[in-house]
Backbone as a ProteinNet text record, in pm:
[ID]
protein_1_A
[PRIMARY]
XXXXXXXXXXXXXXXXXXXXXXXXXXXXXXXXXXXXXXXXXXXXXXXXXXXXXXXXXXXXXXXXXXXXXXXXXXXXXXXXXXXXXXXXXXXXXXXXXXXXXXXXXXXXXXXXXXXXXXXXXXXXXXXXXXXXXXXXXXXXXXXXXXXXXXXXXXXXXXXXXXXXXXXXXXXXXXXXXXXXXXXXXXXXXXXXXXXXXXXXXXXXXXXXXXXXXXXXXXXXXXXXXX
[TERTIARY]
83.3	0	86.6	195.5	263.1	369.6	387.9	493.4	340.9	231.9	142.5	60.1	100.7	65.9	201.1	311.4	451.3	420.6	383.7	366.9	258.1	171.1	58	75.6	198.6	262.1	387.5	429.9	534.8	448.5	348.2	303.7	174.8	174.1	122.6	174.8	353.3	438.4	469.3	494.3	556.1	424.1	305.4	200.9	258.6	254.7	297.5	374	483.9	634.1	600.9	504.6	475.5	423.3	382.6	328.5	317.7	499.3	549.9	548	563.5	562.7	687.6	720	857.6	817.5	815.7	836.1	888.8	837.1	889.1	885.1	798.2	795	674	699.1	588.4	612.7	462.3	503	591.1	609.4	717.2	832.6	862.8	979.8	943.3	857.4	816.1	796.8	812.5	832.9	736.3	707.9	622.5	706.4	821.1	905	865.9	789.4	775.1	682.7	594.9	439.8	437.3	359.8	323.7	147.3	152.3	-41.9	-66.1	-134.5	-245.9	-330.7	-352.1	-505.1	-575	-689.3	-821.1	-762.9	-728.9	-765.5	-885.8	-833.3	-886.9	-922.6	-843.8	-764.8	-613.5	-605.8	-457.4	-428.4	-307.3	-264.8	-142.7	-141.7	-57.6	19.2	132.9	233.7	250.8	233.5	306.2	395.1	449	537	461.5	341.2	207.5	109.2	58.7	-53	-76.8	-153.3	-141.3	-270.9	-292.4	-450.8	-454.9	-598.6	-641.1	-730.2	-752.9	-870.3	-895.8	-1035	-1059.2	-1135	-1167.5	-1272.9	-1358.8	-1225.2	-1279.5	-1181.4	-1149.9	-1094.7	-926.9	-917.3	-750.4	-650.2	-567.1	-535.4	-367.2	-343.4	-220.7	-104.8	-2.4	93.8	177.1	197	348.7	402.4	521.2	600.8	715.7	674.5	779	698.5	778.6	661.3	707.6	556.3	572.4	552.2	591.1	605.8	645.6	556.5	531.4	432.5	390.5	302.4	313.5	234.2	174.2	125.9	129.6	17	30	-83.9	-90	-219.8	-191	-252.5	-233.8	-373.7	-399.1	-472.8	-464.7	-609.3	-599.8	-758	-814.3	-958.4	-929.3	-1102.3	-1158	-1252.9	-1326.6	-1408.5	-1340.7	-1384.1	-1541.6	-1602.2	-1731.9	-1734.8	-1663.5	-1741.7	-1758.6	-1836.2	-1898	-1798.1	-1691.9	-1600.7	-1641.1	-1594.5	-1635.8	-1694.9	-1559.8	-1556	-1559.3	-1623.9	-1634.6	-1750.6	-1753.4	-1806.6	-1793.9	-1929	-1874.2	-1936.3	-1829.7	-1786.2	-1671.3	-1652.8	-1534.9	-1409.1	-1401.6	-1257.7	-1226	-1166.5	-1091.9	-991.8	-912.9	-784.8	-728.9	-673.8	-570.8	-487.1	-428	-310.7	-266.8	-132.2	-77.8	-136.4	-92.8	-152.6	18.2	-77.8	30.2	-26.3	35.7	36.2	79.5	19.6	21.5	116.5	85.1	157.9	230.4	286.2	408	471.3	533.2	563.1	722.9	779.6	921.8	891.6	795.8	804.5	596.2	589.3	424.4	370.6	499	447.2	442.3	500.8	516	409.4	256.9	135.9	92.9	160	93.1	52.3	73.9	40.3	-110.6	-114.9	-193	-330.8	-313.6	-419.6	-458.8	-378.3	-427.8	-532.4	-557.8	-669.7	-793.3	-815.2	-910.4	-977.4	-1094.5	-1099.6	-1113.4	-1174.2	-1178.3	-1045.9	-921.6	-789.9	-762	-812.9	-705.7	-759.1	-882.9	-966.9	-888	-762.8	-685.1	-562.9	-571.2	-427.7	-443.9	-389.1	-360.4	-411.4	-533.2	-498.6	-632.7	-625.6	-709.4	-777.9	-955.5	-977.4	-1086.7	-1111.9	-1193.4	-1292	-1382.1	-1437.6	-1598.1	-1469.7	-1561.1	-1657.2	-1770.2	-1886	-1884.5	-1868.8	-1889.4	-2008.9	-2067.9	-2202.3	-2304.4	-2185.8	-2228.5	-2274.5	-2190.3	-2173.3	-2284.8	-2269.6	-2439.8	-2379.7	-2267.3	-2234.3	-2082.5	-2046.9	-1890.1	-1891.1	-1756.4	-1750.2	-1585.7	-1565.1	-1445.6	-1451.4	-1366.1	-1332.6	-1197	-1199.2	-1038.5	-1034.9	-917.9	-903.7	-826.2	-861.2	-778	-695.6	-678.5	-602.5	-625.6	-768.8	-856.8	-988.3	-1002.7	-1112.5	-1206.8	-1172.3	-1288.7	-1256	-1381.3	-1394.1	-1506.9	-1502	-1640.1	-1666.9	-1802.5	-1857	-1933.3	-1847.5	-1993	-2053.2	-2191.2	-2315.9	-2264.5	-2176.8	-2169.6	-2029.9	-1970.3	-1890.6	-1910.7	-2069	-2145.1	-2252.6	-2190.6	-2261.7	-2293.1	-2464.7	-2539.3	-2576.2	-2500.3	-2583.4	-2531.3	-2618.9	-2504.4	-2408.3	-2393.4	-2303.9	-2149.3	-2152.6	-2029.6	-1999.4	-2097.1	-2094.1	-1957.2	-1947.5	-1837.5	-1929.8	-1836.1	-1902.5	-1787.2	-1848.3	-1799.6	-1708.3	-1573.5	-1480.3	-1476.2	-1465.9	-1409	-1283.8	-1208.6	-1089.1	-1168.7	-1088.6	-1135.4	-991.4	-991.3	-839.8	-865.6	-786.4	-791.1	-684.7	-686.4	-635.7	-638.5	-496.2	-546.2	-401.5	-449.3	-378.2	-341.3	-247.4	-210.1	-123.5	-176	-65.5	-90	-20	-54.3	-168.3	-269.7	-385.5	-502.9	-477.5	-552.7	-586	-664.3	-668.5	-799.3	-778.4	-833.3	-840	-953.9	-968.9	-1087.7	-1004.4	-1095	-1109.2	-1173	-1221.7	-1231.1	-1126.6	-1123.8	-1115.1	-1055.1	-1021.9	-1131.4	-1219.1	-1332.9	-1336.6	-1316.8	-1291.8	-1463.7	-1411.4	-1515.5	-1500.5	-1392.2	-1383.2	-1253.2	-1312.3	-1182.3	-1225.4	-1056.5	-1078.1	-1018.4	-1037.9	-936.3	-867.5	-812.5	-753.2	-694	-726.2	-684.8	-559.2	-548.6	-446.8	-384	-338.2	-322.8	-249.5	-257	-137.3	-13	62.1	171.1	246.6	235.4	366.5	281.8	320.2	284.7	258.7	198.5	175.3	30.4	40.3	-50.8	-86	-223.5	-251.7	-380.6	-403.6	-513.8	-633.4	-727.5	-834	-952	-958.7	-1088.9	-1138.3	-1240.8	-1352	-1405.1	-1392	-1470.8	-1480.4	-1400.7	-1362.1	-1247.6	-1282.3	-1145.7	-1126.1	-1032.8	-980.3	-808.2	-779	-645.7	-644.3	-486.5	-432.7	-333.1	-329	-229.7	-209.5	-70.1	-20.5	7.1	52.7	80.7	171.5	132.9	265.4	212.4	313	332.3	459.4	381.5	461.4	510.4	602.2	583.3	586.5	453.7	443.8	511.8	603.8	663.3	669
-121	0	125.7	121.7	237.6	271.2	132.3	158.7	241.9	177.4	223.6	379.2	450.6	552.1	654.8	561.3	663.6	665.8	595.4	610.7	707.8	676.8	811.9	965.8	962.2	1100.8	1113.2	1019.5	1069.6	1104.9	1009.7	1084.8	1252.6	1241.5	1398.4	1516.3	1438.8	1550.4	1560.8	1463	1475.4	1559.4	1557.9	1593.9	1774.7	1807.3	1933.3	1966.5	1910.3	1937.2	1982.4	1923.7	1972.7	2075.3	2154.2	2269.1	2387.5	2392.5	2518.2	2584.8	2720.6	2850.1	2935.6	2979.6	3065.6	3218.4	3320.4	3452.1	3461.3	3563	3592.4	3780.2	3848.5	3951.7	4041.5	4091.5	4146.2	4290.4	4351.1	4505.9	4585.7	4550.4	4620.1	4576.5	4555.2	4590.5	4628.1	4668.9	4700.7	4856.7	4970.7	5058.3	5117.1	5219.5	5256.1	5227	5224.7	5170.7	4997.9	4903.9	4769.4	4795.6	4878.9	4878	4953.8	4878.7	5006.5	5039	5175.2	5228.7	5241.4	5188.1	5191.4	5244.8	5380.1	5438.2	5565.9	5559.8	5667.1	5762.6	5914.6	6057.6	6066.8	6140.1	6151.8	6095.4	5971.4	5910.8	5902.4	5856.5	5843.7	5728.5	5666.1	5585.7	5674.8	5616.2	5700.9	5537.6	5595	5443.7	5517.1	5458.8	5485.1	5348.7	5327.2	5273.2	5131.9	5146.9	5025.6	4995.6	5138.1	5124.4	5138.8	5106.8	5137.8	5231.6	5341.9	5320.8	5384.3	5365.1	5359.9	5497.3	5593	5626.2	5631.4	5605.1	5588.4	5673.5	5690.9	5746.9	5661.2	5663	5582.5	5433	5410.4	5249.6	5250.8	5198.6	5171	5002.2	4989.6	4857.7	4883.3	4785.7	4836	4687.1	4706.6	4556.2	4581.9	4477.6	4418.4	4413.7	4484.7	4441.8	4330.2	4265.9	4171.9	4023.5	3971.7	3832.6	3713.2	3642	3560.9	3445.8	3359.6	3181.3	3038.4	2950.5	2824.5	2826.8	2762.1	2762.7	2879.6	2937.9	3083.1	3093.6	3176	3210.5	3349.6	3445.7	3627.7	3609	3703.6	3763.2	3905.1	3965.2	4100.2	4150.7	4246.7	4276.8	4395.8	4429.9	4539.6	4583.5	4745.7	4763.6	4889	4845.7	4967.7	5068.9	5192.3	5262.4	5373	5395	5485.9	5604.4	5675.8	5769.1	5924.3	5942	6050.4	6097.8	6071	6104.1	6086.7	6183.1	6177	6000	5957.1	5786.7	5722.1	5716.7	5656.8	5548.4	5424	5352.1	5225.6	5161.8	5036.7	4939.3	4931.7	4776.3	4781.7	4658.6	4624.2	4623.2	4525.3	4460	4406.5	4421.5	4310.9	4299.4	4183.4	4116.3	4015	4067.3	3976.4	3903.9	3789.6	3753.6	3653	3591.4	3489.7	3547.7	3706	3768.1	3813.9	3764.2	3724.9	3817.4	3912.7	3947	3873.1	3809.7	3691.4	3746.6	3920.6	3965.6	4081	4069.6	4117.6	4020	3925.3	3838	3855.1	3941.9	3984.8	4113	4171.5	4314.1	4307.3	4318.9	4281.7	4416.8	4521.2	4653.1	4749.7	4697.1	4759.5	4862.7	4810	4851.3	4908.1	4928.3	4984.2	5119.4	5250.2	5327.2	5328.8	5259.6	5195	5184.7	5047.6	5012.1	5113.7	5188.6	5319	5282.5	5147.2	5121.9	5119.6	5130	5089	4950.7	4885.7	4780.9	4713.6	4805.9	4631	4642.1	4691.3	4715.5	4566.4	4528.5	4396.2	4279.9	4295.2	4147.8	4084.2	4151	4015.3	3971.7	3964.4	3888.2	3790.8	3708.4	3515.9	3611.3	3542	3565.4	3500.8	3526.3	3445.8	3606.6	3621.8	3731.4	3718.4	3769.2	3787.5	3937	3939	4105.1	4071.7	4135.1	4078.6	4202.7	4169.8	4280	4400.6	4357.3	4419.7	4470.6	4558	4546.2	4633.4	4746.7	4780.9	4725.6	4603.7	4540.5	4426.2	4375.7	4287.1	4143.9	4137.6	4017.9	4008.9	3854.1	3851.1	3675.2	3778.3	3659.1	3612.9	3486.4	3466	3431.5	3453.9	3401.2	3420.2	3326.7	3287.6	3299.7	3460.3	3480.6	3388.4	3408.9	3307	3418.9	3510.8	3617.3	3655	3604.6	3679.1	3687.8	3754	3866.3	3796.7	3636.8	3591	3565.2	3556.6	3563.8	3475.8	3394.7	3338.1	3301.3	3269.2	3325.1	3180.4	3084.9	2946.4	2995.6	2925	2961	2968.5	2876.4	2831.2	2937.9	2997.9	3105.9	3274.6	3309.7	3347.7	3422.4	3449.8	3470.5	3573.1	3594.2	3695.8	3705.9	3584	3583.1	3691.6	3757.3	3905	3845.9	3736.2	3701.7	3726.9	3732.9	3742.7	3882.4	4006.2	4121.1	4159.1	4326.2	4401.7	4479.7	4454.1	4543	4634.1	4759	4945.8	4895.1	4988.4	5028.2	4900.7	4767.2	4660.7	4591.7	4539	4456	4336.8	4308.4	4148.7	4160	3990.4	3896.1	3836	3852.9	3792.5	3709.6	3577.8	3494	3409.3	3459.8	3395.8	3272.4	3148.5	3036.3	3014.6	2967.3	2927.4	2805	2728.7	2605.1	2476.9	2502.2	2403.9	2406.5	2324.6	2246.7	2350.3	2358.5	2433.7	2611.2	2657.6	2737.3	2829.4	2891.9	2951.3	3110.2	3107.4	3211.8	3217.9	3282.5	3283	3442.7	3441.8	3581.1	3511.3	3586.9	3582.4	3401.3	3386	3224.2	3101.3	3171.4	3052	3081.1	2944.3	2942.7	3017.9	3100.6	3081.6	3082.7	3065.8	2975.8	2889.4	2750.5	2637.6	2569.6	2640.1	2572.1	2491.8	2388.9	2293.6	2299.2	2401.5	2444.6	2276.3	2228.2	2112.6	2196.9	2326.3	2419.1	2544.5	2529.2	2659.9	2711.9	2899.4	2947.4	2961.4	2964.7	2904.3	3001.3	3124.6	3182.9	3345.2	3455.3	3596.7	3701.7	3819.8	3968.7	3923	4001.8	4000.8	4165.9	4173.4	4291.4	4339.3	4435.9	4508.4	4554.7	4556.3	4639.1	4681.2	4824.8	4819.2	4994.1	4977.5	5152.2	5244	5339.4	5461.1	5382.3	5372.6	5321.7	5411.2	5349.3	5377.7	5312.5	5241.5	5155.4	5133.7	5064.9	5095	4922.1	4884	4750.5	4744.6	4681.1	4636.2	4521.9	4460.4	4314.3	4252	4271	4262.6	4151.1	4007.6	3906.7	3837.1	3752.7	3682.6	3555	3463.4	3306	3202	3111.8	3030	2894.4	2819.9	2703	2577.4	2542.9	2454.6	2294
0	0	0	77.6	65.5	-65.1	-117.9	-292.4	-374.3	-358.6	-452.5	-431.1	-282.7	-262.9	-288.1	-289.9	-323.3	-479.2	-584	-710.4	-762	-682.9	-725.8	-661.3	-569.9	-535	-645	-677.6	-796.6	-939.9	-938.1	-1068.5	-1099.4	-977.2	-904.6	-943.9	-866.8	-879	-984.3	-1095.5	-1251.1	-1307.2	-1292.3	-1349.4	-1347	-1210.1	-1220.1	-1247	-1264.4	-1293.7	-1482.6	-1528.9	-1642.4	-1696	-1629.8	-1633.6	-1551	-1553.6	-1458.8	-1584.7	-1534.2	-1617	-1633.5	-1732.7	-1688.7	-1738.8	-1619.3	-1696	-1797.7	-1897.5	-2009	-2000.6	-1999.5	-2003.6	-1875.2	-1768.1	-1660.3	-1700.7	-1644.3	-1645.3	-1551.4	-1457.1	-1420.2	-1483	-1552.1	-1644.8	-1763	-1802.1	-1932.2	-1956.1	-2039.6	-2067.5	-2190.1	-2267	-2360.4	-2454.3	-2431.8	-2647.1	-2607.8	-2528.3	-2574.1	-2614.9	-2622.4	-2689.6	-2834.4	-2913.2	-3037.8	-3010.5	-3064.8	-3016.1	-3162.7	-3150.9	-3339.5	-3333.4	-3335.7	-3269.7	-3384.1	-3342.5	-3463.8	-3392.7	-3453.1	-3349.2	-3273.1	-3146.5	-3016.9	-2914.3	-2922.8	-2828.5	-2785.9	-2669.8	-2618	-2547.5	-2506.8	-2415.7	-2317.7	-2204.3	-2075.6	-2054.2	-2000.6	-1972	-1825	-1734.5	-1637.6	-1536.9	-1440.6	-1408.6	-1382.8	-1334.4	-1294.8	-1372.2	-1441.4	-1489.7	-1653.2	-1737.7	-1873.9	-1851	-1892.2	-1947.6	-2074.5	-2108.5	-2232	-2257.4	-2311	-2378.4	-2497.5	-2506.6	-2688.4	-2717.5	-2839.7	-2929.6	-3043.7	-3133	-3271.3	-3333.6	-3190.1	-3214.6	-3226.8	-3071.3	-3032.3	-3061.8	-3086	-3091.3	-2996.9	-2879	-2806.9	-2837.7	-2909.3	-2964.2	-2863	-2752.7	-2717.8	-2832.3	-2821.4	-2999	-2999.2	-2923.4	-2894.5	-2928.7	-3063.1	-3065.8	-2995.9	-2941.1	-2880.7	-2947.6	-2932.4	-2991.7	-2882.1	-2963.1	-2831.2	-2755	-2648.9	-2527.6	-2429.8	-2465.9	-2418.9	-2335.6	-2192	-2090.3	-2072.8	-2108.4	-2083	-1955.3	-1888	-1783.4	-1731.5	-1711.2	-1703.6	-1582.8	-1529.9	-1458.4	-1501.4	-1552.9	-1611.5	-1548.6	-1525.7	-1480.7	-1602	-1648.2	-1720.5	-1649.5	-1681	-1612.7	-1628.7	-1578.7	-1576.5	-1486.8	-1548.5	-1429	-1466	-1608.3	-1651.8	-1733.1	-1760.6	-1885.9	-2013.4	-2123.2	-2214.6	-2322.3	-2281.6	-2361.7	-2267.5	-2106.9	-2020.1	-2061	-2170.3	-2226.8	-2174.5	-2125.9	-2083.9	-2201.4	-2200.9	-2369.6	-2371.8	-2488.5	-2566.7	-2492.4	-2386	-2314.8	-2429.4	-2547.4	-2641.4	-2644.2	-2693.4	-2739.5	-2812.9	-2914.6	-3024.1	-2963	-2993.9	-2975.4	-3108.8	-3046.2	-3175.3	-3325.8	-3338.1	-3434.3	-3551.6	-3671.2	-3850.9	-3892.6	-3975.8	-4117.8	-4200.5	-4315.7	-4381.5	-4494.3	-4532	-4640.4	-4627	-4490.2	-4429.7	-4335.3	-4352.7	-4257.4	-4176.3	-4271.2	-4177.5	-4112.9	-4124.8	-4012.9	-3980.2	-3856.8	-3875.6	-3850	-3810	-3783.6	-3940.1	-4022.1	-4149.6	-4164	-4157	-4188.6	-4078.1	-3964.2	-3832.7	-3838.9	-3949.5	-4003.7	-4071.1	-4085.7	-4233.9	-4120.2	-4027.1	-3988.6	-3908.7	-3780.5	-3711.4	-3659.3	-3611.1	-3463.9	-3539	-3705.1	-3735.9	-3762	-3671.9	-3674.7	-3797.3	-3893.9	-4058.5	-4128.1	-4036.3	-4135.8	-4029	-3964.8	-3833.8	-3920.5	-3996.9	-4062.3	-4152.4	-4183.7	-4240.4	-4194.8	-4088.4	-4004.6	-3991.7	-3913.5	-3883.6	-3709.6	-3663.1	-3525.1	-3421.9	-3305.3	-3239.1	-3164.3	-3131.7	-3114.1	-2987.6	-2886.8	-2818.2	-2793.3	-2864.3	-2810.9	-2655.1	-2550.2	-2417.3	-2374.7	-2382.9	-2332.8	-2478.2	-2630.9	-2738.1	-2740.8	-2829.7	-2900.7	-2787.9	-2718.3	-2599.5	-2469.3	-2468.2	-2359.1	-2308.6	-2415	-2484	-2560.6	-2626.9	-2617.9	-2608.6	-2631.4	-2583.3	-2735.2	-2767.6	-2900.2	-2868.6	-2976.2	-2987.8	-3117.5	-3179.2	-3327.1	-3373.1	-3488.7	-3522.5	-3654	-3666.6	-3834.4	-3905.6	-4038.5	-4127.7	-4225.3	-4224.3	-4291.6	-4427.7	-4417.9	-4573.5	-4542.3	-4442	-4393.9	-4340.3	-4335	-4271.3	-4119.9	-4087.8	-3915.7	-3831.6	-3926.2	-3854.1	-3737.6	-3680.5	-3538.4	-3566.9	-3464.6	-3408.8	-3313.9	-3326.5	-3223	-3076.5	-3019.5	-2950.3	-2887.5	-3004.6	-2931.5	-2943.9	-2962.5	-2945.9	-2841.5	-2719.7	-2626.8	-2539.1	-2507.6	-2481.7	-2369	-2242.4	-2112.4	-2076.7	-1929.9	-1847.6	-1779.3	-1803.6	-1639.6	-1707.8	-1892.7	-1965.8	-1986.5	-1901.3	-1934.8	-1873.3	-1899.2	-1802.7	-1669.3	-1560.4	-1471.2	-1445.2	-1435	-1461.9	-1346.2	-1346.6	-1220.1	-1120.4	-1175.4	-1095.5	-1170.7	-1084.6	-1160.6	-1199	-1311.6	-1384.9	-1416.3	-1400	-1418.5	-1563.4	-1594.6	-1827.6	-1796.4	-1851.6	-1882.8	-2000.5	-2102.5	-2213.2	-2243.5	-2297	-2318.7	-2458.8	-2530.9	-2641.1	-2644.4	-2635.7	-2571.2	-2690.1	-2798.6	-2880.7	-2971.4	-2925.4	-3022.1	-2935.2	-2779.4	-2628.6	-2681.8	-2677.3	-2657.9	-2611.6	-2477.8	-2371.5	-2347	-2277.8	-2271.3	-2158.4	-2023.4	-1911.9	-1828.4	-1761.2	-1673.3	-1506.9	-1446.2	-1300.7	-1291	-1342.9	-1329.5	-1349.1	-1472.9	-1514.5	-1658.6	-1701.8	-1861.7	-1939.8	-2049.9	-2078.3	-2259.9	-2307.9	-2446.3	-2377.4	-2469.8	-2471.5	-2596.8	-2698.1	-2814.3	-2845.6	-2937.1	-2994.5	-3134.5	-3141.1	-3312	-3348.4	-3493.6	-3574.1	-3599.1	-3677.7	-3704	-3604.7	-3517.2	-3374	-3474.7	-3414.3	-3430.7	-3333.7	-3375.1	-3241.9	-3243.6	-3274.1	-3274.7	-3293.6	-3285.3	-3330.2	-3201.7	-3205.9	-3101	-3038.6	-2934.7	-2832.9	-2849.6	-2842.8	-2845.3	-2768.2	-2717.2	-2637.1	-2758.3	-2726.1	-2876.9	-2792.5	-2798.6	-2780.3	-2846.5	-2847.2	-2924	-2821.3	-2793.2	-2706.1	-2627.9	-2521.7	-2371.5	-2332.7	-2232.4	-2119.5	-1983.2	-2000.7	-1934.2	-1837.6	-1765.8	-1674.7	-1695.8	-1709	-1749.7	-1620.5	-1536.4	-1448.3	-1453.6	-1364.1	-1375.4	-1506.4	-1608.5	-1726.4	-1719	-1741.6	-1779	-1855.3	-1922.6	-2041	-2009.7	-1949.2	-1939.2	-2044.1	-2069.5	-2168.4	-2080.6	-2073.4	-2045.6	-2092.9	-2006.9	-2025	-2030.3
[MASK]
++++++++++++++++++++++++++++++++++++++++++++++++++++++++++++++++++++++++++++++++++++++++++++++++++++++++++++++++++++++++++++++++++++++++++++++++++++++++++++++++++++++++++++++++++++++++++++++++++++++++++++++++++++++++++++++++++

């Protein structure tokens, strides 16, 4: 009894031993030259030593410019804010990641001019997309570009309950996964897409997106699961 309870503690421990994490990039070490801002006029982004925030107008997109590749773990805490400001909008927590330019593939910022935070200039990248509390804060989608404008939307990743809404001036924890074939996407530590790409993308930028908001990004890391 006790060889067979030492074997199911070794394979416990090997279990976890598989899925330690290694920093790759946190915000406190991170600075405004790691970011590029893709943004419409009359908005801004502020970098400060803790905090990112955001204001929008007519559609922001924020790139870590540093690409990431392999088994991926990003985590955020973000609160949208309300409180009688002009773009004080509650919607659109969104985010890109494992994001290609299919026809810029040695520089992905080439076109970062070009696109300027307008959202139908992002519809032809390689990328994986979440828009959380969109549509004025009415639904929450996920979809996965194929880098010729399509974007399609299953029923099933599709969704209109409130419980997927944003609530004004609270932290929410983002957790997004890229781990292979896996890919996740949870709020305050409850999944709420888990996909199974036949084709993942495994490699590309992580990016912030969102329209007439304003929002504050703290805890900023980026793991590679090992």
């Amino acid at each position: 009894m006790k060889l067979h309870n030492f074997f199911i503690c070794l394979c416990i421990g090997l279990c976890a031993a598989c899925t330690t994490e290694t920093p790759l990039f946190e915000q406190e070490h991170l600075s405004a030259s790691d970011w590029v801002v893709e943004q419409q006029p009359g908005g801004k982004v502020n970098f400060s030593e803790a905090v990112i925030e955001i204001t929008d107008a007519k559609g922001c997109t924020l790139w870590l410019k540093h690409k990431l590749s392999g088994a991926i773990k990003i985590e955020y805490d973000v609160t949208v804010i309300d409180e009688g400001g002009p773009h004080d909008r509650v919607s659109d927590l969104n985010c890109f990641w494992m994001a290609n330019d299919p026809k810029n593939q040695n520089d992905f910022f080439e076109k970062s001019q070009l696109r300027a935070g307008k959202f139908p200039n992002y519809h032809e990248l390689l990328q994986y997309y979440v828009g959380y509390g969109g549509h004025d804060n009415t639904k929450t989608r996920f979809r996965r570009y194929d880098g010729n404008f399509e974007r399609p939307l299953l029923p099933e990743h599709d969704l209109n309950d409130p419980k997927y809404s944003i609530t004004a001036n609270t932290n929410i924890h983002i957790t997004l996964i890229a781990n292979n074939n896996s890919i996740i996407y949870k709020r305050d530590g409850e999944k709420v897409f888990e996909i199974y790409d036949e084709e993942p993308y495994t490699s590309g930028y992580f990016g912030f997106r969102t329209v007439n908001n304003h929002m504050k990004i703290k805890n900023f890391k980026v793991s590679k699961i090992n």
